[in-house]
N, C-alpha and C positions, 0 to 999 in steps of 0.2 A: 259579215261585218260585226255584226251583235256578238256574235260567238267567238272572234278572235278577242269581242274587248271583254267579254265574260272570260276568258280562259288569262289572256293577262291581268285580272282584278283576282281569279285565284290563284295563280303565280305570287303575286303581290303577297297577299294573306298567307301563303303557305312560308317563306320568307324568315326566320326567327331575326326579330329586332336586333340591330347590334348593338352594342354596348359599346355607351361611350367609354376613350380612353383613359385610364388611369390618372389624372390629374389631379393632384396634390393640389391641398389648400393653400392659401399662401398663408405665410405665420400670423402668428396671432398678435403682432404687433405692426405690418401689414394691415389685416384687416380695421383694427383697430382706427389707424390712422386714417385710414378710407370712412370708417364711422363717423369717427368726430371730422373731415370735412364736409362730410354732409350736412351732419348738424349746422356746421357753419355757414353751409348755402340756406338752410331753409330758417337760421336764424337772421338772417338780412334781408327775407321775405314779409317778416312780419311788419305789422304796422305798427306800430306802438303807440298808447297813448297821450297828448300831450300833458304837463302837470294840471292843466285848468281843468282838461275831461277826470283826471285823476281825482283832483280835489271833490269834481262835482258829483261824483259817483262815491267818493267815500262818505260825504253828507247823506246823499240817498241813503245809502246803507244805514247810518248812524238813525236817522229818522223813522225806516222802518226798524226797524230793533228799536226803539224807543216806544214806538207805535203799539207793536205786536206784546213789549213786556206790559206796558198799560193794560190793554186789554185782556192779557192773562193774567195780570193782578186783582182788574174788578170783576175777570169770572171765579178765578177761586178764592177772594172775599164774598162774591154773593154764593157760591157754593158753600161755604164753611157759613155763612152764617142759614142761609138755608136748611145745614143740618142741626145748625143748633136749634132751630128753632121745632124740628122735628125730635130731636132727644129732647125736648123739652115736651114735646106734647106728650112720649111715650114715659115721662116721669110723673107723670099726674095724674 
């Protein structure tokens, strides 16, 4: 029993793969078409935000970037004066 299913498993393996048949692409405005309805289904997937989420998220944003310039302005005012204050020492 062993040895007939060992000789059908090399049967099997000995076997050269066929190749699938010759099938032509379909053209390229075919394809095409098949693309953009896809796009279509998985743009009616998404969820979109409403204008209130919109709004409230574009403040955030506005907020941090207000935030983050701030605090890069009083580090490289205390840097720049920092240095000044060391080309000062090294002038004297």
């Amino acid at each position: 029993m062993a040895d007939s299913k060992a000789a059908a498993k090399k049967q099997e393996t000995k076997k050269p793969a066929k190749k699938p048949a010759n099938k032509k692409k379909p053209n390229v405005f075919k394809r095409l078409w098949k693309y953009l309805v896809a796009c279509k289904g998985e743009l009616k997937k998404i969820t979109w935000p409403t204008p209130k989420q919109t709004t409230k998220n574009f403040l955030i944003v506005l907020v941090v970037i207000l935030v983050m310039g701030l605090f890069i302005f009083g580090l490289d005012q205390g840097l720049y004066k920092l240095l000044g204050l060391v080309m000062d020492m090294s002038n004297s």
